[in-house]
Each structure stands twice: as C-alpha cells, then as structure tokens.
Backbone as JSON, one array per atom type, in Angstrom:
{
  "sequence": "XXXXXXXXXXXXXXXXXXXXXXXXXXXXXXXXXXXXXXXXXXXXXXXXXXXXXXXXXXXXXXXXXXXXXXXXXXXXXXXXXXXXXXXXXXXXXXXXXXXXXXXXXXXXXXXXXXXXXXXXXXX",
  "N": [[17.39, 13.77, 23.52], [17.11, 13.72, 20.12], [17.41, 11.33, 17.95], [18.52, 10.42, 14.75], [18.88, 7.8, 12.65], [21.18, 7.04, 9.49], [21.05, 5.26, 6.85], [22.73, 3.46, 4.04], [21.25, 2.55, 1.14], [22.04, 1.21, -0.76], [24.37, -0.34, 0.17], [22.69, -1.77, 1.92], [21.05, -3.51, 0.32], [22.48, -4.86, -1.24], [24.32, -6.25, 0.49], [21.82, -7.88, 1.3], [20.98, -9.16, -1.13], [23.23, -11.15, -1.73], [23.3, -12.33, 0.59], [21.17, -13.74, 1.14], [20.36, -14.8, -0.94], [22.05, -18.27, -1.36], [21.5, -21.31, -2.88], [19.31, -21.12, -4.14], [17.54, -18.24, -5.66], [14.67, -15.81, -3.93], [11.75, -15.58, -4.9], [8.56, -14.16, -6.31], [5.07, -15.3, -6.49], [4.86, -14.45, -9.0], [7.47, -14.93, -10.66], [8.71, -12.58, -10.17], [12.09, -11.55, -8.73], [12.8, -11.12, -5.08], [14.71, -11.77, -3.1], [16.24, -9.67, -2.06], [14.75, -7.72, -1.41], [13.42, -8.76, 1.03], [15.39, -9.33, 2.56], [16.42, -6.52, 2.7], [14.02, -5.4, 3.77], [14.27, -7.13, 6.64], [16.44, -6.43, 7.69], [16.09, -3.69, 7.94], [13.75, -3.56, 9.73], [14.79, -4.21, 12.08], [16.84, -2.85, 12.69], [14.9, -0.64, 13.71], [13.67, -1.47, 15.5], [15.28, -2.34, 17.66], [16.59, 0.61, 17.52], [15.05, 2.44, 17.36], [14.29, 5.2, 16.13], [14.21, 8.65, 15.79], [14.32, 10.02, 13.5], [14.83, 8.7, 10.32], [16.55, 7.65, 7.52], [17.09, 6.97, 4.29], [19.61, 6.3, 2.08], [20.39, 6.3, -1.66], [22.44, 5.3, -4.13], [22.9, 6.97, -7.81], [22.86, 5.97, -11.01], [24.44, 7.64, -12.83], [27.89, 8.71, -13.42], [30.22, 9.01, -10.72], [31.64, 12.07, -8.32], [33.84, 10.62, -8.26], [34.64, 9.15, -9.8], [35.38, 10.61, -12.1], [37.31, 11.75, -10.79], [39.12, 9.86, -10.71], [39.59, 7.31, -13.1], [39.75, 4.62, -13.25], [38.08, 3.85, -11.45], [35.92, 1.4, -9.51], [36.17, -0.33, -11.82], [37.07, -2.97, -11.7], [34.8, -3.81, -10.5], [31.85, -5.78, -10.99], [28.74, -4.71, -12.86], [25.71, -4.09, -11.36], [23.85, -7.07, -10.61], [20.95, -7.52, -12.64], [18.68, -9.06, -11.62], [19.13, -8.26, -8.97], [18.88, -5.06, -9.5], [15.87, -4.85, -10.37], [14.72, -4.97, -8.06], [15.08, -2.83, -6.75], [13.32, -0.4, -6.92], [11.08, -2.01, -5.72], [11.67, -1.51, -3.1], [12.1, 1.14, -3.18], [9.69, 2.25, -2.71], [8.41, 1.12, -1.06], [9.45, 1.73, 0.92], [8.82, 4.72, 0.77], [6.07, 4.1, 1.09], [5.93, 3.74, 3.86], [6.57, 5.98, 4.97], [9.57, 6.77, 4.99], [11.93, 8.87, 4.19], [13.67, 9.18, 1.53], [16.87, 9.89, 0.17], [18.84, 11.24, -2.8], [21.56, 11.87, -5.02], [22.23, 12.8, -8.15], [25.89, 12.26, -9.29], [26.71, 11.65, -7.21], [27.72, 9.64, -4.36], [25.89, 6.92, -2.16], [27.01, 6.89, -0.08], [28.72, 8.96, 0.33], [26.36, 10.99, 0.21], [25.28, 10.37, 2.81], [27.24, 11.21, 4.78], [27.33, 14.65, 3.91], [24.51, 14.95, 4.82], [25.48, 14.29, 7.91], [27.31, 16.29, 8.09], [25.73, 18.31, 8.11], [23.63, 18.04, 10.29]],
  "CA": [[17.98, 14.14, 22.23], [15.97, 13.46, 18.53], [17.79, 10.16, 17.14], [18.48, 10.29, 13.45], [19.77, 7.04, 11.58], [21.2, 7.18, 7.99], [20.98, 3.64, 6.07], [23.34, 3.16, 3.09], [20.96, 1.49, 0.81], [22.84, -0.03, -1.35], [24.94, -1.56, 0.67], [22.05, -3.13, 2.87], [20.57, -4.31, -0.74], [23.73, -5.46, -1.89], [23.8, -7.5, 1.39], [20.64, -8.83, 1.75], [20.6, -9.88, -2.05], [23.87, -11.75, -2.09], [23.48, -12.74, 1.53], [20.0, -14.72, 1.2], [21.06, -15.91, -2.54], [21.8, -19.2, -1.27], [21.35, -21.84, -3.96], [18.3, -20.28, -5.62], [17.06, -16.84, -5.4], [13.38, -15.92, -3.49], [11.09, -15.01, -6.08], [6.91, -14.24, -5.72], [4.17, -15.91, -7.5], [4.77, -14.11, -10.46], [8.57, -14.44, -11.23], [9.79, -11.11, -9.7], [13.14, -11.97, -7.4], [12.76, -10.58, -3.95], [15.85, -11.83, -1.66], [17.18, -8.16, -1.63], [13.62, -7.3, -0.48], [13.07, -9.96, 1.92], [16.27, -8.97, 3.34], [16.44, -5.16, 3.24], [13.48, -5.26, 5.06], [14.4, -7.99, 7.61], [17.26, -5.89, 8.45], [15.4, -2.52, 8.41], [12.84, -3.72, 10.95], [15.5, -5.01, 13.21], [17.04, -1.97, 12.95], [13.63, 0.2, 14.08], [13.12, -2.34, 16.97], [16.75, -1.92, 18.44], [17.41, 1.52, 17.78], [13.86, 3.42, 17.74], [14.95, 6.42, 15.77], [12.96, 9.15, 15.95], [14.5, 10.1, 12.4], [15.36, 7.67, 9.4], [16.75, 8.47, 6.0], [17.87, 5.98, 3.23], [20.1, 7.29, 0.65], [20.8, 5.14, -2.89], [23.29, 5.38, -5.39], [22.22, 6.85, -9.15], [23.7, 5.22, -12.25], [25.69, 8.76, -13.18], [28.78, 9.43, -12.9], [30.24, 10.31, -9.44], [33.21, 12.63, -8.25], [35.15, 9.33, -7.92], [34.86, 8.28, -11.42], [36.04, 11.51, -12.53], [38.57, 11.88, -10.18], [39.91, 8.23, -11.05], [39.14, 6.6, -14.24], [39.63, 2.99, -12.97], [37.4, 3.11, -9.74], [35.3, 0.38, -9.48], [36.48, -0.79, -12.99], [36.51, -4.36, -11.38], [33.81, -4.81, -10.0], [31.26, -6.14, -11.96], [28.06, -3.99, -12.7], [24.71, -4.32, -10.62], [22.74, -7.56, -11.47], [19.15, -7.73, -13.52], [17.61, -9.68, -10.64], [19.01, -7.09, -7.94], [18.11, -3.76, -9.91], [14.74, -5.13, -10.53], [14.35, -4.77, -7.07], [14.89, -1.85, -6.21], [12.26, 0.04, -7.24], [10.55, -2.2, -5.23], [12.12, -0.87, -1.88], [11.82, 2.25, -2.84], [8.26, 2.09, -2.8], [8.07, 0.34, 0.26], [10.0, 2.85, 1.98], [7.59, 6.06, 0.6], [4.95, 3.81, 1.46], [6.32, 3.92, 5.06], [7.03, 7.55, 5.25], [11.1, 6.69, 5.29], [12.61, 9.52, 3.24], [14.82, 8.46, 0.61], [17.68, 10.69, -0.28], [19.66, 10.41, -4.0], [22.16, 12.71, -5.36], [23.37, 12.77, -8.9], [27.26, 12.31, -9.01], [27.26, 11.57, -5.46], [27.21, 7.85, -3.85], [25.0, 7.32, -0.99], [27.93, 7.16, 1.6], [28.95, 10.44, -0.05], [25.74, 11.8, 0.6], [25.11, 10.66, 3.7], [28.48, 12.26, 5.49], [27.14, 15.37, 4.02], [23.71, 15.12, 6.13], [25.82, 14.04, 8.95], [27.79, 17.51, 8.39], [24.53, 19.33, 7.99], [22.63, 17.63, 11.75]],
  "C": [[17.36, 13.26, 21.13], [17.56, 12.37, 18.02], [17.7, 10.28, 15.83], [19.3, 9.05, 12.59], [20.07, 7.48, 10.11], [21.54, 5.74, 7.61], [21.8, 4.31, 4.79], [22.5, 2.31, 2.8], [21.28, 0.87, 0.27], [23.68, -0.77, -1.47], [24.46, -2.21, 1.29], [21.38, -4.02, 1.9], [21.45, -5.2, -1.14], [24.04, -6.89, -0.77], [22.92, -8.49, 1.52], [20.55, -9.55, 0.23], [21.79, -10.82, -1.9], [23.69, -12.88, -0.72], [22.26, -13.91, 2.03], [19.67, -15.23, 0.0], [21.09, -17.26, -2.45], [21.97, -20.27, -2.62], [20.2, -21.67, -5.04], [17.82, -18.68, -4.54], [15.46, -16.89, -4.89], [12.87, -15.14, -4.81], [9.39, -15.0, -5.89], [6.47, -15.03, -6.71], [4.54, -15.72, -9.18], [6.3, -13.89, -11.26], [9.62, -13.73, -10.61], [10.81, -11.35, -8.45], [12.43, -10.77, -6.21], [13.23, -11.02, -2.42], [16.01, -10.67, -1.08], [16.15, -7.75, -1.0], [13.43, -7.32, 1.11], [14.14, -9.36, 3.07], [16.68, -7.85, 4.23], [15.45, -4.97, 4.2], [13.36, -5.93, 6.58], [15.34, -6.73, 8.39], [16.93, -4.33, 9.32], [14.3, -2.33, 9.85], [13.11, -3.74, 12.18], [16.11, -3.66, 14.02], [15.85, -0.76, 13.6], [13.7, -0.21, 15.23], [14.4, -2.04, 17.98], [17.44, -0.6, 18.68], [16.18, 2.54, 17.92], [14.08, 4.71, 17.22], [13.45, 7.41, 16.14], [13.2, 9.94, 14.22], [15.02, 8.96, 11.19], [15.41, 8.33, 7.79], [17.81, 7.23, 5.43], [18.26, 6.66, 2.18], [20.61, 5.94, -0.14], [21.55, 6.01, -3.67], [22.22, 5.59, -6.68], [23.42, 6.35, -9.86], [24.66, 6.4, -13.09], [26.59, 8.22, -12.39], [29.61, 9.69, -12.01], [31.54, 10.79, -9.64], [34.23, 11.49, -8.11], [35.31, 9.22, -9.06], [35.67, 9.42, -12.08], [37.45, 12.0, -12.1], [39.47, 10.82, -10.49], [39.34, 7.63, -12.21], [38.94, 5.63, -13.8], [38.98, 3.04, -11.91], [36.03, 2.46, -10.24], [35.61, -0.41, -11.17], [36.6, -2.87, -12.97], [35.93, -5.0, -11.35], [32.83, -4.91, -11.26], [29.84, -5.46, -11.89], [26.49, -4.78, -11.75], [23.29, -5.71, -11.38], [21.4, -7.42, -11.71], [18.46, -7.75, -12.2], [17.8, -8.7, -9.11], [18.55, -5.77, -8.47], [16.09, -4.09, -10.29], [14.23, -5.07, -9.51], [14.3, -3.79, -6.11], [14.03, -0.65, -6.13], [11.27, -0.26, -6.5], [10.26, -1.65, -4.05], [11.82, 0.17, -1.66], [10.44, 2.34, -2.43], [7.74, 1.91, -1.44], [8.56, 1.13, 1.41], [9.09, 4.3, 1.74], [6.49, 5.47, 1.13], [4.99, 3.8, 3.41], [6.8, 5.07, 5.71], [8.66, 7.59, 5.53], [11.32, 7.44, 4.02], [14.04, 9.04, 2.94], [15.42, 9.81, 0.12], [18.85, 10.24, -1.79], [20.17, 11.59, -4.68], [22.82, 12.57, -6.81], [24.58, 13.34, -8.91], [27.87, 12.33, -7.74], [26.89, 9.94, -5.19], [26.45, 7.72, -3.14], [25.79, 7.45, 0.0], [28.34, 9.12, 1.58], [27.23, 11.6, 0.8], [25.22, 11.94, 1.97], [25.99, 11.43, 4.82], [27.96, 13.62, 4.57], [25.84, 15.74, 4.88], [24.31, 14.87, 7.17], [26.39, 15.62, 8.95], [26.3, 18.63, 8.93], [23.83, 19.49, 9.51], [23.75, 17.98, 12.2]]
}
C-alpha cells in the first residue's frame, strides 16, 4: 500500500523556529535568520528516513481570512501575529521544498490543518 504523509507546515516552522531560538537566533553570512529552516528541515529529513513515504505534501497557512475568523471574531485574537524573523523564512522553505519535488498545498480561507483533513477525505 502507497504511503502518503501530510506535514502541517506551519506548525513544524512554528516549532523549529521557537524551538532552536535559544538565546540568539541562527542566522547565515549575510543576516538572514534560519532556525525555522535549520529546523524544518532537521525534522523533515527525520521524518523521510523513519517513515519512507512514497507520497509527501506540505500544506501552509495564507494571511486571509479563514472560515474560523468569520465564524468567530475573537479566534486567535490573542495570540500574537507571526514574527519578521520567522516570515522571512518562509519563503525560504518553500523553495527548498519545490526544489525537492515536495508539493506544497495552500488554500485561501482555509488553514493548513483545514486543508489537510480535506486531502485526507479525498485519499
């Protein structure tokens, strides 16, 4: 049977940036942070090596909207929005994941958990 993972990326970004934060942030030659990098792909690899998919699909959150917000005014109204030094990095990922043939999935007004329980309905 054909193996298909689905990654939540921006909760393994959200991880790996806060989670290898530390007392200073990793950053390259030239400035540009890259904990969340460093990380997402530590974890991504780990994940390949242990689970061998024979499918992989990363879905991200867009900055619309979703049916939650509409449905609830106050959701996520807490939390505090996505920092500089983590959105600056994502772009990176993405990249790194097209450059690896890992299809990235992104839905306006949908989250990525949202979208991935609808590919789970779909397989």
């Amino acid at each position: 049977m054909d193996k298909l993972v689905l990654v939540d990326g921006n909760s393994i970004m959200n991880r790996a940036f806060y989670g290898i934060m530390g007392s200073k942030m990793l950053t390259s030659k030239d400035g540009k942070h890259t904990n969340a990098v460093y990380g997402f792909l530590a974890i991504l690899f780990k994940l390949l090596e242990d689970l061998a998919p024979e499918y992989l699909v990363v879905a991200f959150d867009l900055k619309a909207p979703t049916a939650r917000h509409k449905l609830y005014e106050g959701y996520k109204a807490n939390r505090k929005g996505m920092p500089d030094e983590l959105a600056e990095q994502m772009p990176i990922i993405k990249d790194i994941l097209r450059a690896m043939n890992i299809d990235i999935v992104e839905m306006e007004g949908y989250e990525a958990d949202d979208v991935l329980r609808n590919l789970i309905t779909l397989w």
